[in-house]
TORKERO-536620 format. One record per residue (C-alpha): residue number from 0; residue in one letter; y, x, z. Coordinates in nm, 2 decimals, padded with zeros to 4 digits, always signed. Last residue first. Layout:
BEGIN
{NUM; a; {Y; X; Z}},
...
//
This chain:
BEGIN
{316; x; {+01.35; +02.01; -02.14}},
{315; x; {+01.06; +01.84; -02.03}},
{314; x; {+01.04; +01.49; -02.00}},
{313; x; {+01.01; +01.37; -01.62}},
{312; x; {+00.63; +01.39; -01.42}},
{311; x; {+00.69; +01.18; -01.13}},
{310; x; {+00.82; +00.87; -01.30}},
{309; x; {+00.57; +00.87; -01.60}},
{308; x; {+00.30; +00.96; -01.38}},
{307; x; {+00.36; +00.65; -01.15}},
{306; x; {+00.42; +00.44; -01.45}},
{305; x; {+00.08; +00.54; -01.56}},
{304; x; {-00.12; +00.53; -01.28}},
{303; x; {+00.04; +00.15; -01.22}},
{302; x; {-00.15; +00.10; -01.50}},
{301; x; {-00.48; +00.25; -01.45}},
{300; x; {-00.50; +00.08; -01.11}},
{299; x; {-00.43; -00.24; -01.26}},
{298; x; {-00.65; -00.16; -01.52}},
{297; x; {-00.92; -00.11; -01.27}},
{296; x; {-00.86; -00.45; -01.07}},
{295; x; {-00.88; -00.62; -01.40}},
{294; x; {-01.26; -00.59; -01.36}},
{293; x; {-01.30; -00.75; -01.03}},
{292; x; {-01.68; -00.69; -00.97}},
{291; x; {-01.67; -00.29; -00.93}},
{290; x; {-01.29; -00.29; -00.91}},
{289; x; {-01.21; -00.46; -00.58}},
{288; x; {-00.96; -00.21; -00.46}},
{287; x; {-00.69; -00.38; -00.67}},
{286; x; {-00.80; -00.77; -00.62}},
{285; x; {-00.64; -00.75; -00.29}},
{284; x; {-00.49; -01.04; -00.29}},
{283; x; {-00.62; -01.25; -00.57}},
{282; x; {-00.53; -01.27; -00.94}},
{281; x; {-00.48; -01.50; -01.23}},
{280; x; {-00.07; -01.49; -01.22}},
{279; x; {-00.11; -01.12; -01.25}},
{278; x; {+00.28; -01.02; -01.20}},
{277; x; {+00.36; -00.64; -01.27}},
{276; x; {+00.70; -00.61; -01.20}},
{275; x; {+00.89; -00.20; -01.29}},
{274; x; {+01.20; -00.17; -01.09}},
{273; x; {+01.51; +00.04; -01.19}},
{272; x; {+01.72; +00.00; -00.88}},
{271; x; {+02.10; -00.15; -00.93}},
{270; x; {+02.08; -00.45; -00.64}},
{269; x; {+02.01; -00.73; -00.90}},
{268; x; {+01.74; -00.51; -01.00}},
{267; x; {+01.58; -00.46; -00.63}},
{266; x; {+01.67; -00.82; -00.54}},
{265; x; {+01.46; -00.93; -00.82}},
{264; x; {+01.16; -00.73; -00.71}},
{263; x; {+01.18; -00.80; -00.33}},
{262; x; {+01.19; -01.18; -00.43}},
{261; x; {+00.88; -01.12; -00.65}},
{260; x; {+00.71; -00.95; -00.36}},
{259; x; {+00.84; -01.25; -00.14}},
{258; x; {+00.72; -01.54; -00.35}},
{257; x; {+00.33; -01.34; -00.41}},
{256; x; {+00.26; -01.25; -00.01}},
{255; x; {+00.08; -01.57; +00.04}},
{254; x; {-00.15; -01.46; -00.23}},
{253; x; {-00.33; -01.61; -00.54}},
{252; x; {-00.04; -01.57; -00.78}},
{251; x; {-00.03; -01.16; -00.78}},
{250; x; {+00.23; -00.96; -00.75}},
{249; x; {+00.26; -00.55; -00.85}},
{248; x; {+00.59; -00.42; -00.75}},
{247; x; {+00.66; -00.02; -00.91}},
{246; x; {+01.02; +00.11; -00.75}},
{245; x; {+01.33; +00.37; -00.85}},
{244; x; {+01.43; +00.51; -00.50}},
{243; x; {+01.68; +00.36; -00.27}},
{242; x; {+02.02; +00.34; -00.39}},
{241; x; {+02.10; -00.04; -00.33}},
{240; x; {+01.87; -00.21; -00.13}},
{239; x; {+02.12; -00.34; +00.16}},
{238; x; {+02.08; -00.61; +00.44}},
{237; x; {+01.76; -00.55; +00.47}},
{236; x; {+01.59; -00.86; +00.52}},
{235; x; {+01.34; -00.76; +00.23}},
{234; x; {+01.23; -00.48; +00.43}},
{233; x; {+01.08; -00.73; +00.67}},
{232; x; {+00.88; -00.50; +00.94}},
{231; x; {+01.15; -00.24; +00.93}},
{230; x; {+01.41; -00.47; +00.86}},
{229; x; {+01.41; -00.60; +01.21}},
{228; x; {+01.39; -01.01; +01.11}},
{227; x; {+01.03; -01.08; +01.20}},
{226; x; {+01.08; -00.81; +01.48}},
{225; x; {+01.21; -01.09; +01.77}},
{224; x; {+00.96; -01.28; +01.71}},
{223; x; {+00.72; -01.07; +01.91}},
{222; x; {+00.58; -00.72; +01.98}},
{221; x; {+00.49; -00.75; +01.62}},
{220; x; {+00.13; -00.63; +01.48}},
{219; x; {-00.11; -00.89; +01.60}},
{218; x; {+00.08; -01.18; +01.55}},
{217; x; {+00.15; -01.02; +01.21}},
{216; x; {-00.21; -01.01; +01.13}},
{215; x; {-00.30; -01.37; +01.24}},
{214; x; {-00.02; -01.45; +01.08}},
{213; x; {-00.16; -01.32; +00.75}},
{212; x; {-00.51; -01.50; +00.84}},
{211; x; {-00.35; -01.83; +00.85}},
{210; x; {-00.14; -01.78; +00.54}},
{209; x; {-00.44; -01.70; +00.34}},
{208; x; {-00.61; -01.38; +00.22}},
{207; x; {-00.98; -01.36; +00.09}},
{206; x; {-00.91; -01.70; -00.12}},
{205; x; {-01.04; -02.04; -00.07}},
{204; x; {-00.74; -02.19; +00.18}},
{203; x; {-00.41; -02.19; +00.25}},
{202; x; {-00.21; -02.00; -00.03}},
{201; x; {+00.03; -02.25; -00.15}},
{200; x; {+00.22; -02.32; +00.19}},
{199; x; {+00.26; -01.96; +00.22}},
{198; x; {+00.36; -01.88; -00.13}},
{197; x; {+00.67; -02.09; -00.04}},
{196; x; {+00.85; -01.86; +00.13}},
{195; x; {+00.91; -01.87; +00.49}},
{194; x; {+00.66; -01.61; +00.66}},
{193; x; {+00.93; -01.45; +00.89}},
{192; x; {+00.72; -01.12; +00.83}},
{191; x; {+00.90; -01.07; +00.52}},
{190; x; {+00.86; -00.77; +00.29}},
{189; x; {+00.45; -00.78; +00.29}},
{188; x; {+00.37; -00.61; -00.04}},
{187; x; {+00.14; -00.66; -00.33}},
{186; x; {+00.12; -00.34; -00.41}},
{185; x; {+00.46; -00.14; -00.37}},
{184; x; {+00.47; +00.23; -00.56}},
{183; x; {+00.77; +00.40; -00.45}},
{182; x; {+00.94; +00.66; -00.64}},
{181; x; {+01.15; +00.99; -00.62}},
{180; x; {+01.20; +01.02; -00.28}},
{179; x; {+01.49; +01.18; -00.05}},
{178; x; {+01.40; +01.35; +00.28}},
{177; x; {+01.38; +01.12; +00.55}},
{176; x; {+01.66; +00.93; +00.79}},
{175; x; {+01.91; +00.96; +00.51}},
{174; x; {+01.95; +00.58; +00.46}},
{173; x; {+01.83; +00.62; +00.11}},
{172; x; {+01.49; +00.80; +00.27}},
{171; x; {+01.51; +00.52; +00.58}},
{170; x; {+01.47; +00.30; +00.27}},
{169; x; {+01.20; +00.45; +00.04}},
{168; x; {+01.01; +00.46; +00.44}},
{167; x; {+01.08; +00.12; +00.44}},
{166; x; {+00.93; +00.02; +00.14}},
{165; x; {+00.63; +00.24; +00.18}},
{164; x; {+00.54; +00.06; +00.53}},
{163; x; {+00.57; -00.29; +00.35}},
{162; x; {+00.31; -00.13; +00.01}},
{161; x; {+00.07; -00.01; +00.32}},
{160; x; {+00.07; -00.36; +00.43}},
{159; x; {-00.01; -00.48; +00.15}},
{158; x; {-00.11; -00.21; -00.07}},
{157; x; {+00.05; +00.16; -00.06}},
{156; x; {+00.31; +00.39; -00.19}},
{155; x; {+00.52; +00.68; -00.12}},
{154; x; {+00.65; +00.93; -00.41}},
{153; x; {+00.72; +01.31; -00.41}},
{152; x; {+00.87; +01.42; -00.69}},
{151; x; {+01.17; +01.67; -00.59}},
{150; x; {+00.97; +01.80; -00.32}},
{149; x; {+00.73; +01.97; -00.55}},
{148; x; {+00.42; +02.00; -00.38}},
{147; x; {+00.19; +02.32; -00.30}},
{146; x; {+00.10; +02.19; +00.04}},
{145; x; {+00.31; +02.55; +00.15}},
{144; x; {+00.60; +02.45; -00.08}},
{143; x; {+00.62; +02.08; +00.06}},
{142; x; {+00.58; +02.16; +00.41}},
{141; x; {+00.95; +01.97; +00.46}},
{140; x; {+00.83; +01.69; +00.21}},
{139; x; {+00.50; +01.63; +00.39}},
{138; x; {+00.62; +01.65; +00.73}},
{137; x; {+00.89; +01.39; +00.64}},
{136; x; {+00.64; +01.16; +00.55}},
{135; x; {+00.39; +01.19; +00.79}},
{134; x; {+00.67; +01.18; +01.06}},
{133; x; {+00.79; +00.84; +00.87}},
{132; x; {+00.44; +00.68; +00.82}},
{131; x; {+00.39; +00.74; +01.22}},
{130; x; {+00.70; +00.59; +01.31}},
{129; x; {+00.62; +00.27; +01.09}},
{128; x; {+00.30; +00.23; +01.20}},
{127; x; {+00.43; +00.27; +01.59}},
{126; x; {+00.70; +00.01; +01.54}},
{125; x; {+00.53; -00.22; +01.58}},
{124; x; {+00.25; -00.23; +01.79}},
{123; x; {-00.04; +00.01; +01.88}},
{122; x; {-00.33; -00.11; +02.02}},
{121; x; {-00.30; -00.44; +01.83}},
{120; x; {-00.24; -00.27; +01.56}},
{119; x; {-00.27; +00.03; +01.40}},
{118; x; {-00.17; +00.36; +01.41}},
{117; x; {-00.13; +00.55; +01.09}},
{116; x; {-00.39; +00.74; +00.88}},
{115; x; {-00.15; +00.86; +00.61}},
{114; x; {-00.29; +00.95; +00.25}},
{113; x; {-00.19; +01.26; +00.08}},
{112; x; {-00.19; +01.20; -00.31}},
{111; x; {-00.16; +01.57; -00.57}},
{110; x; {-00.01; +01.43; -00.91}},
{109; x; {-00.17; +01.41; -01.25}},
{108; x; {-00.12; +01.01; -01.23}},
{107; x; {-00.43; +00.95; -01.38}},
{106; x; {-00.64; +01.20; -01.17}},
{105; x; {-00.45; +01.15; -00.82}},
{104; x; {-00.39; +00.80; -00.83}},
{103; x; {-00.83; +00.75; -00.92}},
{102; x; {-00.89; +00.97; -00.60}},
{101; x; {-00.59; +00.77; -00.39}},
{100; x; {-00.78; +00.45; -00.53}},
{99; x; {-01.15; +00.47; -00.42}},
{98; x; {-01.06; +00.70; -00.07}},
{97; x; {-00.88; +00.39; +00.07}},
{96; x; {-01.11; +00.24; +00.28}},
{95; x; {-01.22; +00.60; +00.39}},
{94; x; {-00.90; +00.72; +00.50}},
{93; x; {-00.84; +00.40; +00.71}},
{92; x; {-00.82; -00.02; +00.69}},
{91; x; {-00.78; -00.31; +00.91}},
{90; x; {-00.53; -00.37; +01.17}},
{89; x; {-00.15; -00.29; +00.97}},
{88; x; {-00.23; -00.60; +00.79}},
{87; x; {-00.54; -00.40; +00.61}},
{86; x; {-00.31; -00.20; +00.32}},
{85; x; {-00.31; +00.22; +00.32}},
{84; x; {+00.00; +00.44; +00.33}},
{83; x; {+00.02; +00.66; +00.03}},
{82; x; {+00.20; +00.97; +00.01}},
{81; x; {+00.25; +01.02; -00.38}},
{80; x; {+00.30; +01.40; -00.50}},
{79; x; {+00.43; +01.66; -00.81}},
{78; x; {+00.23; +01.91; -00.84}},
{77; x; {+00.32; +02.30; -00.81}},
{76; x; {-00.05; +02.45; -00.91}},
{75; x; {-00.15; +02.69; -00.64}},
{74; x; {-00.56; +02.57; -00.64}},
{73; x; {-00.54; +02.46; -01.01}},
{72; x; {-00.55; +02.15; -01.15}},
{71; x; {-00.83; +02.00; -01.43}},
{70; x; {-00.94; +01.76; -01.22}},
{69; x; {-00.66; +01.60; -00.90}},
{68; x; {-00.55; +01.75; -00.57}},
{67; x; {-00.64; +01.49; -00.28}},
{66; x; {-00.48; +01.53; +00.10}},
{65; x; {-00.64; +01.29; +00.35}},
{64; x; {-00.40; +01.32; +00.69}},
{63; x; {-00.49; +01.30; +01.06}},
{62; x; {-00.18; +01.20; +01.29}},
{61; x; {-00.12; +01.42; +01.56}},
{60; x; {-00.04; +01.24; +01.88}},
{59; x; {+00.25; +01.04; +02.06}},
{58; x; {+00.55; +01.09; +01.77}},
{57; x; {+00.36; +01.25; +01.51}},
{56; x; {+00.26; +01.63; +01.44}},
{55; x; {+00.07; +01.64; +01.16}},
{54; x; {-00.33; +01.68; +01.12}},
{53; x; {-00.52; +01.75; +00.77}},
{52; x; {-00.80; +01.66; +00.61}},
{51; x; {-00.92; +01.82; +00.25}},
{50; x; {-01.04; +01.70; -00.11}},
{49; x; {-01.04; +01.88; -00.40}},
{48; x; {-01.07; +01.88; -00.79}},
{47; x; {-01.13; +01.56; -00.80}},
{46; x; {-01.42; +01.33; -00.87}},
{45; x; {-01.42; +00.95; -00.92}},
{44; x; {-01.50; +00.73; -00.66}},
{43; x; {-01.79; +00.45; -00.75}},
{42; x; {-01.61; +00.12; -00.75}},
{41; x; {-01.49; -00.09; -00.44}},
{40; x; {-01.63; -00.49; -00.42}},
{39; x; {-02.02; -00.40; -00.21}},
{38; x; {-01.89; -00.10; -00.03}},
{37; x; {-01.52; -00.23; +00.05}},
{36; x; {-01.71; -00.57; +00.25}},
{35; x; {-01.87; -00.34; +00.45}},
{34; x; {-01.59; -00.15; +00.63}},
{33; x; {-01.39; -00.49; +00.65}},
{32; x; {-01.66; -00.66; +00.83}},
{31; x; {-01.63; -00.38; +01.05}},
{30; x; {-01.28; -00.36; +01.13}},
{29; x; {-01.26; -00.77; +01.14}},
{28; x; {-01.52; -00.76; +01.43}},
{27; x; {-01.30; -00.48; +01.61}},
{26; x; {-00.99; -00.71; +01.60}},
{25; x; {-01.17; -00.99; +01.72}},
{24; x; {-01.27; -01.24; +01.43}},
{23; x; {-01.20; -01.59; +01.33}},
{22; x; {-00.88; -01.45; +01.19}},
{21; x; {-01.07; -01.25; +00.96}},
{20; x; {-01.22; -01.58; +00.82}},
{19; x; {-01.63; -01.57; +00.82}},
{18; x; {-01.84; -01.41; +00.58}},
{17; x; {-02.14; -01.66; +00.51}},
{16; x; {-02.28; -01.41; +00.28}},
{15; x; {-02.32; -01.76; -00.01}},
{14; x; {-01.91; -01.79; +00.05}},
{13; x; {-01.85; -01.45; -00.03}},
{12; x; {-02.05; -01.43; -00.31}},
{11; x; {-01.91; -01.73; -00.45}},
{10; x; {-01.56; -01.58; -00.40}},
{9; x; {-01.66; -01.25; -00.59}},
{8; x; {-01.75; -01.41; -00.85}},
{7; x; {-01.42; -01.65; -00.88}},
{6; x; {-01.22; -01.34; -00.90}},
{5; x; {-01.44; -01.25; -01.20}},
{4; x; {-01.40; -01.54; -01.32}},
{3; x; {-01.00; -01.49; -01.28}},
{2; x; {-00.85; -01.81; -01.11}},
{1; x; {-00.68; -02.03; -01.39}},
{0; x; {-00.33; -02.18; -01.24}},
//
Protein backbone atom coordinates (compact mmCIF):
# COMPACT_ATOMS: atom_id res chain seq x y z
CA UNK A 1 0.00 0.00 0.00
CA UNK A 2 1.31 3.67 -1.19
CA UNK A 3 2.76 5.54 1.99
CA UNK A 4 1.68 9.30 1.84
CA UNK A 5 4.76 11.56 0.57
CA UNK A 6 4.26 13.52 2.99
CA UNK A 7 4.28 10.69 5.48
CA UNK A 8 7.38 9.61 3.76
CA UNK A 9 8.81 13.32 4.62
CA UNK A 10 8.55 13.13 7.81
CA UNK A 11 10.19 9.59 7.90
CA UNK A 12 13.36 10.82 6.18
CA UNK A 13 13.52 13.47 8.59
CA UNK A 14 13.41 11.24 11.22
CA UNK A 15 15.82 8.83 10.14
CA UNK A 16 18.51 11.88 9.06
CA UNK A 17 17.77 13.29 13.31
CA UNK A 18 18.97 9.93 14.25
CA UNK A 19 15.77 9.68 16.63
CA UNK A 20 15.97 6.51 18.32
CA UNK A 21 12.88 3.83 18.93
CA UNK A 22 10.74 4.91 22.03
CA UNK A 23 11.30 1.65 23.29
CA UNK A 24 15.08 2.16 23.25
CA UNK A 25 14.29 4.83 25.76
CA UNK A 26 13.61 5.13 29.61
CA UNK A 27 10.35 6.49 30.26
CA UNK A 28 11.67 10.04 30.95
CA UNK A 29 13.94 9.86 27.60
CA UNK A 30 10.73 9.08 25.62
CA UNK A 31 8.86 12.14 27.48
CA UNK A 32 11.34 14.43 26.10
CA UNK A 33 11.95 13.25 22.77
CA UNK A 34 8.22 13.32 22.62
CA UNK A 35 8.06 17.08 23.70
CA UNK A 36 10.35 18.01 20.80
CA UNK A 37 9.31 15.88 18.18
CA UNK A 38 5.38 17.73 18.56
CA UNK A 39 7.21 21.21 17.85
CA UNK A 40 8.87 20.41 14.60
CA UNK A 41 5.41 17.97 13.04
CA UNK A 42 2.34 20.07 15.08
CA UNK A 43 0.93 23.22 13.34
CA UNK A 44 0.69 26.76 14.60
CA UNK A 45 -2.51 26.68 17.34
CA UNK A 46 -5.31 28.54 16.30
CA UNK A 47 -6.90 31.13 18.57
CA UNK A 48 -9.86 30.76 20.86
CA UNK A 49 -11.85 32.71 22.68
CA UNK A 50 -10.36 31.45 25.99
CA UNK A 51 -8.21 29.18 27.59
CA UNK A 52 -8.14 28.32 31.40
CA UNK A 53 -6.71 25.29 33.93
CA UNK A 54 -8.61 23.73 36.26
CA UNK A 55 -8.18 21.03 39.17
CA UNK A 56 -10.91 18.16 40.04
CA UNK A 57 -11.06 16.09 42.66
CA UNK A 58 -9.69 12.51 41.60
CA UNK A 59 -9.20 9.40 43.36
CA UNK A 60 -5.45 9.99 45.01
CA UNK A 61 -5.00 13.83 43.96
CA UNK A 62 -6.61 16.60 41.98
CA UNK A 63 -6.23 16.13 38.50
CA UNK A 64 -5.45 19.48 36.51
CA UNK A 65 -7.75 20.13 33.62
CA UNK A 66 -7.30 22.47 30.13
CA UNK A 67 -10.78 23.93 29.49
CA UNK A 68 -11.01 25.70 25.84
CA UNK A 69 -14.22 27.89 24.80
CA UNK A 70 -14.11 28.43 21.05
CA UNK A 71 -14.06 32.28 18.61
CA UNK A 72 -17.02 33.97 18.18
CA UNK A 73 -18.65 32.56 21.82
CA UNK A 74 -19.56 34.29 24.58
CA UNK A 75 -18.36 34.15 28.20
CA UNK A 76 -22.08 32.40 29.50
CA UNK A 77 -22.82 30.88 26.25
CA UNK A 78 -24.55 27.12 26.98
CA UNK A 79 -22.11 24.99 24.69
CA UNK A 80 -22.24 21.81 23.99
CA UNK A 81 -18.63 19.83 25.12
CA UNK A 82 -16.01 17.03 24.15
CA UNK A 83 -13.67 15.91 27.14
CA UNK A 84 -10.69 14.68 25.51
CA UNK A 85 -8.20 12.33 26.84
CA UNK A 86 -4.81 12.70 25.19
CA UNK A 87 -2.76 9.67 23.11
CA UNK A 88 1.15 8.79 24.12
CA UNK A 89 0.58 4.85 25.26
CA UNK A 90 -0.76 6.15 28.45
CA UNK A 91 3.36 7.31 29.07
CA UNK A 92 3.85 10.02 26.76
CA UNK A 93 1.77 13.05 26.29
CA UNK A 94 0.00 16.15 28.44
CA UNK A 95 -1.96 19.41 28.15
CA UNK A 96 0.56 20.91 26.08
CA UNK A 97 1.01 17.95 23.58
CA UNK A 98 -2.37 18.25 22.87
CA UNK A 99 -3.14 21.97 22.88
CA UNK A 100 -2.90 21.94 18.66
CA UNK A 101 -6.04 19.81 18.22
CA UNK A 102 -8.46 20.52 21.39
CA UNK A 103 -8.06 24.46 20.08
CA UNK A 104 -8.79 23.40 16.38
CA UNK A 105 -12.02 20.78 18.10
CA UNK A 106 -13.17 23.64 19.83
CA UNK A 107 -13.54 26.24 16.75
CA UNK A 108 -14.87 23.71 14.14
CA UNK A 109 -16.82 21.82 16.27
CA UNK A 110 -18.49 25.06 18.00
CA UNK A 111 -18.28 23.20 21.28
CA UNK A 112 -16.29 24.20 24.62
CA UNK A 113 -13.19 20.85 24.92
CA UNK A 114 -11.77 20.18 28.56
CA UNK A 115 -8.80 18.04 28.25
CA UNK A 116 -7.83 15.47 31.11
CA UNK A 117 -4.24 15.35 32.43
CA UNK A 118 -4.42 11.70 33.64
CA UNK A 119 -1.79 9.66 35.35
CA UNK A 120 0.50 7.83 33.52
CA UNK A 121 2.39 5.07 33.38
CA UNK A 122 4.85 3.47 34.74
CA UNK A 123 4.30 5.50 37.95
CA UNK A 124 0.91 4.89 37.92
CA UNK A 125 -0.49 1.64 36.39
CA UNK A 126 -3.64 0.60 35.21
CA UNK A 127 -6.16 1.26 36.30
CA UNK A 128 -5.11 4.71 37.53
CA UNK A 129 -5.66 6.33 33.80
CA UNK A 130 -8.77 4.98 33.64
CA UNK A 131 -10.01 6.17 37.25
CA UNK A 132 -8.76 9.44 36.71
CA UNK A 133 -10.58 9.96 33.01
CA UNK A 134 -13.79 8.72 34.81
CA UNK A 135 -13.65 11.41 38.00
CA UNK A 136 -12.76 13.97 35.26
CA UNK A 137 -15.59 12.91 33.44
CA UNK A 138 -18.19 12.77 35.78
CA UNK A 139 -17.01 16.01 37.37
CA UNK A 140 -17.44 17.60 34.20
CA UNK A 141 -21.01 16.55 33.55
CA UNK A 142 -22.21 17.09 37.25
CA UNK A 143 -20.49 20.93 37.07
CA UNK A 144 -22.00 21.11 33.80
CA UNK A 145 -24.18 24.30 34.45
CA UNK A 146 -21.44 26.24 36.33
CA UNK A 147 -18.63 25.20 33.26
CA UNK A 148 -21.42 26.57 31.14
CA UNK A 149 -21.98 23.06 29.29
CA UNK A 150 -24.89 21.46 28.21
CA UNK A 151 -24.92 18.05 29.81
CA UNK A 152 -27.05 16.66 27.21
CA UNK A 153 -23.96 16.99 24.59
CA UNK A 154 -21.04 16.30 26.17
CA UNK A 155 -18.74 13.99 24.15
CA UNK A 156 -15.28 12.12 25.15
CA UNK A 157 -12.57 11.57 22.71
CA UNK A 158 -8.98 11.16 22.26
CA UNK A 159 -5.98 9.48 20.02
CA UNK A 160 -4.46 6.26 20.74
CA UNK A 161 -4.51 5.80 23.91
CA UNK A 162 -6.65 8.68 24.68
CA UNK A 163 -9.24 7.24 21.92
CA UNK A 164 -8.95 3.41 24.45
CA UNK A 165 -9.66 5.61 27.68
CA UNK A 166 -12.66 7.36 25.76
CA UNK A 167 -14.07 4.00 24.85
CA UNK A 168 -14.42 2.99 28.17
CA UNK A 169 -15.50 5.91 29.66
CA UNK A 170 -18.61 5.75 26.60
CA UNK A 171 -19.01 2.28 28.30
CA UNK A 172 -19.01 2.78 32.07
CA UNK A 173 -21.56 5.77 30.75
CA UNK A 174 -23.94 2.82 29.14
CA UNK A 175 -23.19 0.85 32.11
CA UNK A 176 -24.47 3.63 34.30
CA UNK A 177 -21.24 4.16 36.17
CA UNK A 178 -21.00 7.96 34.58
CA UNK A 179 -23.48 10.36 33.41
CA UNK A 180 -24.80 9.50 29.91
CA UNK A 181 -22.74 10.81 26.68
CA UNK A 182 -23.76 11.95 23.52
CA UNK A 183 -20.64 10.91 21.43
CA UNK A 184 -17.29 9.57 21.42
CA UNK A 185 -14.64 10.52 19.13
CA UNK A 186 -11.94 7.31 18.84
CA UNK A 187 -8.61 8.10 16.91
CA UNK A 188 -6.91 5.46 16.07
CA UNK A 189 -7.59 3.54 19.18
CA UNK A 190 -5.91 0.79 21.32
CA UNK A 191 -9.14 -1.75 22.07
CA UNK A 192 -6.96 -4.76 22.56
CA UNK A 193 -4.03 -4.93 24.65
CA UNK A 194 -3.78 -8.80 23.98
CA UNK A 195 -1.95 -7.62 20.69
CA UNK A 196 -3.35 -10.51 18.38
CA UNK A 197 -4.53 -9.05 15.27
CA UNK A 198 -2.79 -9.09 12.34
CA UNK A 199 -1.83 -5.37 12.07
CA UNK A 200 0.86 -6.32 14.58
CA UNK A 201 2.71 -8.63 12.48
CA UNK A 202 2.41 -5.96 9.57
CA UNK A 203 3.54 -2.97 11.38
CA UNK A 204 7.20 -3.93 12.42
CA UNK A 205 9.35 -1.64 11.31
CA UNK A 206 9.87 2.00 9.42
CA UNK A 207 7.04 3.77 10.91
CA UNK A 208 6.79 6.11 14.24
CA UNK A 209 4.66 3.28 15.90
CA UNK A 210 5.48 -0.45 15.61
CA UNK A 211 4.41 -3.53 17.49
CA UNK A 212 7.62 -3.50 19.44
CA UNK A 213 7.19 -0.01 20.72
CA UNK A 214 3.28 -0.62 21.47
CA UNK A 215 4.32 -3.46 23.89
CA UNK A 216 6.71 -1.59 25.16
CA UNK A 217 3.84 0.74 26.12
CA UNK A 218 1.50 -1.72 27.40
CA UNK A 219 4.24 -3.52 29.35
CA UNK A 220 4.58 -0.32 30.94
CA UNK A 221 0.89 0.40 31.59
CA UNK A 222 -0.62 -3.10 32.81
CA UNK A 223 0.10 -4.54 36.17
CA UNK A 224 0.42 -7.79 34.09
CA UNK A 225 -1.23 -10.17 31.78
CA UNK A 226 -3.82 -10.57 33.71
CA UNK A 227 -5.43 -6.84 32.44
CA UNK A 228 -4.98 -7.68 28.62
CA UNK A 229 -8.47 -9.15 28.80
CA UNK A 230 -10.14 -6.57 31.71
CA UNK A 231 -12.28 -4.63 29.34
CA UNK A 232 -11.15 -1.52 30.66
CA UNK A 233 -7.78 -1.80 28.95
CA UNK A 234 -9.31 -3.85 25.87
CA UNK A 235 -12.77 -2.31 25.31
CA UNK A 236 -13.07 -4.41 22.41
CA UNK A 237 -13.24 -7.53 24.83
CA UNK A 238 -16.24 -6.22 26.24
CA UNK A 239 -18.56 -8.62 26.28
CA UNK A 240 -21.33 -6.00 25.31
CA UNK A 241 -21.34 -2.73 23.05
CA UNK A 242 -24.77 -2.29 22.57
CA UNK A 243 -26.25 1.11 23.87
CA UNK A 244 -23.22 2.98 24.35
CA UNK A 245 -23.08 6.31 22.64
CA UNK A 246 -23.18 6.98 18.82
CA UNK A 247 -19.12 6.72 17.81
CA UNK A 248 -16.45 8.53 15.23
CA UNK A 249 -13.30 5.53 14.48
CA UNK A 250 -10.57 6.97 12.38
CA UNK A 251 -7.94 3.88 11.17
CA UNK A 252 -5.11 4.20 9.50
CA UNK A 253 -3.09 1.29 7.48
CA UNK A 254 0.31 2.06 8.73
CA UNK A 255 -0.38 1.19 12.46
CA UNK A 256 -0.48 -1.89 14.65
CA UNK A 257 -3.55 -0.59 16.08
CA UNK A 258 -5.40 -0.50 12.35
CA UNK A 259 -7.15 -4.54 12.60
CA UNK A 260 -8.56 -3.82 16.00
CA UNK A 261 -10.01 -0.15 15.36
CA UNK A 262 -11.74 -1.60 12.36
CA UNK A 263 -12.80 -4.56 14.49
CA UNK A 264 -14.13 -2.04 17.23
CA UNK A 265 -15.99 -0.32 14.29
CA UNK A 266 -17.77 -3.27 12.90
CA UNK A 267 -18.64 -4.68 16.16
CA UNK A 268 -20.06 -1.21 17.04
CA UNK A 269 -22.66 -1.48 13.93
CA UNK A 270 -23.28 -5.05 14.17
CA UNK A 271 -24.01 -4.27 17.86
CA UNK A 272 -26.89 -1.33 16.94
CA UNK A 273 -24.45 1.96 17.37
CA UNK A 274 -24.46 4.47 14.64
CA UNK A 275 -20.65 4.61 13.88
CA UNK A 276 -18.95 6.91 11.53
CA UNK A 277 -15.22 4.86 9.89
CA UNK A 278 -12.74 6.96 8.56
CA UNK A 279 -10.02 4.47 7.12
CA UNK A 280 -6.81 6.35 5.60
CA UNK A 281 -5.20 3.38 4.02
CA UNK A 282 -2.03 5.83 3.21
CA UNK A 283 -1.52 6.95 6.69
CA UNK A 284 0.74 6.57 9.78
CA UNK A 285 -0.11 6.44 13.40
CA UNK A 286 -0.28 9.53 14.59
CA UNK A 287 -0.48 11.32 11.39
CA UNK A 288 -3.34 13.65 13.13
CA UNK A 289 -1.25 15.93 15.29
CA UNK A 290 1.32 16.05 12.58
CA UNK A 291 -0.31 18.70 10.45
CA UNK A 292 2.48 21.16 9.67
CA UNK A 293 4.38 18.46 7.31
CA UNK A 294 1.47 15.74 7.16
CA UNK A 295 -0.98 17.70 5.22
CA UNK A 296 -3.98 15.23 5.43
CA UNK A 297 -3.49 15.34 9.04
CA UNK A 298 -5.53 18.80 8.95
CA UNK A 299 -8.42 17.42 7.03
CA UNK A 300 -8.60 14.77 9.23
CA UNK A 301 -8.96 17.03 11.98
CA UNK A 302 -11.43 19.20 9.96
CA UNK A 303 -13.45 16.19 9.38
CA UNK A 304 -13.90 14.51 12.41
CA UNK A 305 -14.72 18.48 13.45
CA UNK A 306 -17.53 18.07 11.43
CA UNK A 307 -19.16 14.92 12.49
CA UNK A 308 -18.36 15.95 15.96
CA UNK A 309 -20.47 19.25 15.45
CA UNK A 310 -23.01 17.59 13.65
CA UNK A 311 -23.60 15.09 16.57
CA UNK A 312 -23.34 17.65 19.34
CA UNK A 313 -25.20 20.40 17.80
CA UNK A 314 -28.87 18.49 16.65
CA UNK A 315 -31.24 20.27 14.10
CA UNK A 316 -33.27 22.83 15.60
CA UNK A 317 -36.77 22.57 16.06
Amino acid sequence: MPLDPDAETLLAMMRAAGRPPFDTLTPEEARQAFREGRAVTQPEPQDVAEVRDLYCPGPVSDIKLRAYRPLGSSPHEVLPALVYFHGGGWLLGDLDSHDVACRHYANRAGCRVVSVDYRMAPEHKFPGAVDDCAAATRWVLTQATKLGIDGRYVAVGGDSAGGNLAAVMALMARDGDLPPLAFQLLLYPATDLAMTHGSYQRVTDGVILTSKTMAWFVEHYLRGPQDRCDWRASPLRAADLSGVARALVLTCFYDPLCDEGIAYARRLESEGVRVTHLHFSDQLHGFVSQGRIIRAGNLALDMTSAVLRNALWPPQE
